[in-house]
C-alpha positions in Angstrom: 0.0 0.0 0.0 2.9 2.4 0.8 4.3 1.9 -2.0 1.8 2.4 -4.2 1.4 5.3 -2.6 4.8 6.8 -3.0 4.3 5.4 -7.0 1.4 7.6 -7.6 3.5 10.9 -5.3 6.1 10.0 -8.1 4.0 10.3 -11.2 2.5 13.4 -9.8 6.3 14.6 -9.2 7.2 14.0 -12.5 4.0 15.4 -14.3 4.0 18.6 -12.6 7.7 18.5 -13.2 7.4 18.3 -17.0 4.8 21.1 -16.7 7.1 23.5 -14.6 9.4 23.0 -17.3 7.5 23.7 -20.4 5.1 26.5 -19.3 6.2 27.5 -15.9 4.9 27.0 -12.4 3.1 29.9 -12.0 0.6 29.0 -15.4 0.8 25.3 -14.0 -2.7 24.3 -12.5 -3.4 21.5 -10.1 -6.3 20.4 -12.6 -3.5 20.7 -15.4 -1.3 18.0 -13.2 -4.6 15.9 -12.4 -5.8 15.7 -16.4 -3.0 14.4 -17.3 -2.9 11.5 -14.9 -6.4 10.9 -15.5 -7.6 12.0 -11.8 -9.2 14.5 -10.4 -8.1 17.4 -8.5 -9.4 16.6 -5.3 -7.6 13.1 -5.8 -3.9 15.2 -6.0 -4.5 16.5 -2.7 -4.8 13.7 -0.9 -1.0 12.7 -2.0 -0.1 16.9 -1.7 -2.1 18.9 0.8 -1.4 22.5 -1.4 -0.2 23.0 -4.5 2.6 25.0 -2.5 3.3 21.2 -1.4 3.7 20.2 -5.0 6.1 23.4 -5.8 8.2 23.2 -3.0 8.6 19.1 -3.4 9.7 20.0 -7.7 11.8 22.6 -6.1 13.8 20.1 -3.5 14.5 17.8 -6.7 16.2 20.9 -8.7 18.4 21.9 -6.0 19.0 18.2 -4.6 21.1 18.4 -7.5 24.0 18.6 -5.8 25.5 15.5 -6.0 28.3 17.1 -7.9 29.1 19.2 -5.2 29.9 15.9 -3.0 31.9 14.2 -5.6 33.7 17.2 -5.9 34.4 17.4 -2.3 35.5 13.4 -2.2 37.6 13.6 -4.6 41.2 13.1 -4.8 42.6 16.6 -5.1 44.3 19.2 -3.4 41.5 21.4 -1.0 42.5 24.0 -2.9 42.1 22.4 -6.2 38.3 21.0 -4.6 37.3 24.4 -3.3 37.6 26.2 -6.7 36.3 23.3 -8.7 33.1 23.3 -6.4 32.6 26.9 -7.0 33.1 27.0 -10.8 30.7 23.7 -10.4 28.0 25.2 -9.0 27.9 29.0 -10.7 27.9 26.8 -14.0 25.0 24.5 -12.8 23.0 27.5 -11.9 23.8 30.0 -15.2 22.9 27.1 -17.1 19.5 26.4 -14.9 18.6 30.2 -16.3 20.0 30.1 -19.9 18.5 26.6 -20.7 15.7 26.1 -17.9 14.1 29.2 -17.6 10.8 28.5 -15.7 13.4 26.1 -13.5 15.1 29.1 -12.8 12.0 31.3 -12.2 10.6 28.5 -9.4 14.1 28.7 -7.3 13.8 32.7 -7.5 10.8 32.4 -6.1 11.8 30.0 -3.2 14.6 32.1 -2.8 12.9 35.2 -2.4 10.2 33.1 -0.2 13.0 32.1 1.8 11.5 28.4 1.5 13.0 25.8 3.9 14.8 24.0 1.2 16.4 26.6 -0.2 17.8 27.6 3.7 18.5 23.9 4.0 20.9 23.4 0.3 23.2 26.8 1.2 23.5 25.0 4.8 24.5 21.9 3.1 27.1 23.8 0.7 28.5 25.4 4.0 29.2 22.5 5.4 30.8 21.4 2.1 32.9 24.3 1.9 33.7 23.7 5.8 35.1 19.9 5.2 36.9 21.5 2.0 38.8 24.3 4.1 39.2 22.2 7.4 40.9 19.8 5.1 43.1 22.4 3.7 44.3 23.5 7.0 45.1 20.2 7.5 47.2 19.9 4.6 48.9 23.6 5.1 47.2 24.8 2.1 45.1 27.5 3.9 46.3 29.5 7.0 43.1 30.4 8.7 41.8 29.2 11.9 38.4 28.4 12.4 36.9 26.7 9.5 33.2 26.9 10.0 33.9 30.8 10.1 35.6 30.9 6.6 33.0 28.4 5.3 30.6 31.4 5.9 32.7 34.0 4.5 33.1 32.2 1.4 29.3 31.5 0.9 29.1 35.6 1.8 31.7 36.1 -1.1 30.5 33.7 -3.6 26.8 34.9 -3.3 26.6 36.9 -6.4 28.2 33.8 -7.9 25.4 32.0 -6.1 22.2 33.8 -5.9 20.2 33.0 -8.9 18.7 36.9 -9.1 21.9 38.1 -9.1 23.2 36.0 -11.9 20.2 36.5 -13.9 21.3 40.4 -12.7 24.8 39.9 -14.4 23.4 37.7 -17.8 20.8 40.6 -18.3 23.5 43.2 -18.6 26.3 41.3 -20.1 28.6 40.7 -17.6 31.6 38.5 -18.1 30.6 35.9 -15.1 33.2 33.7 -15.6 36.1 36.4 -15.6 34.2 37.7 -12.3 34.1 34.7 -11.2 38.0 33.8 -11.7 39.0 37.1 -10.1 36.5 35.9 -7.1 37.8 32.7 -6.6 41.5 33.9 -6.5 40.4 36.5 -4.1 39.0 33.7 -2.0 41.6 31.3 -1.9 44.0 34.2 -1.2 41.8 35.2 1.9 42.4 31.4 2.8 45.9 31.8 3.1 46.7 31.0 -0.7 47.7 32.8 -3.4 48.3 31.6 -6.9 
């Protein structure tokens, strides 16, 4: 029974999903989602109880996307080498979430600027990504600060135009050179680590 349950939250998932993605979440109905899986609307919210449910769940799969950003971290590489792949990783992940996902992109704005639970829980788990990255360089002499958790912060500050999908979709709207900025940022960083270079 539970699992037919979780079957039918899946399908659900993954038609609302393939909506968000072609017309956006905002013109995306409940009775949209329901038509195409043959039910009605009623029947969607007793796997969801709000369509805010639904958005929030499509928006947890986007950003749970950071699987690279744990590879990265595991991997067999200097921390310094880690840290800046992880942050080239995940600027690229998100400018190409707005260039080639548009209403993707629009959904995580808005959980961003609805400061949505998931969104506060995915920059805690890059944090804590970045932490293990630096505590490891310290480790290894590679960066000469102190207290890790405090630089893991300081980088997230630093990286958060980098970051923040309104202010990338800021910088792609008036031409900016991101990935320059972002070079000169990164060197910036790792020199405020303790390494230059």
């Amino acid at each position: 029974m539970g699992t037919d349950r979780e079957e039918t939250r899946a399908r659900i998932l993954q038609v609302a999903e393939e909506h968000f993605r072609r017309i956006g979440h905002h013109k995306t109905s409940v009775a949209d989602i329901a038509s195409e899986l043959g039910m009605s609307p009623a029947n969607i919210y007793r796997f969801f109880p709000s369509r805010d449910a639904i958005n929030k769940s499509i928006c947890g799969r986007i950003v749970n996307e950071v699987a690279v950003a744990f590879a990265i971290a595991r991997a067999n590489a200097r921390p310094v080498e880690k840290l800046d792949q992880l942050l080239t990783a995940v600027h690229q992940h998100n400018k190409m979430t707005l260039v080639t996902e548009k209403h993707m992109h629009d959904l995580i704005v808005a959980a961003t600027q609805e400061n949505w639970a998931i969104i506060k829980a995915y920059i805690e788990r890059m944090v804590t990504i970045f932490e293990a990255i630096i505590r490891e360089g310290i480790e290894a002499g590679e960066f000469e600060i102190e207290d890790a958790a405090e630089a893991a912060r300081a980088v997230k500050s630093a990286f958060m135009p980098f970051f923040h999908p309104i202010l990338i979709e800021h910088c792609v709207q008036h031409g900016e050179d991101t990935e320059a900025d972002l070079r000169d940022q990164i060197r910036f960083i790792l020199k405020a680590l303790g390494k230059s270079g």
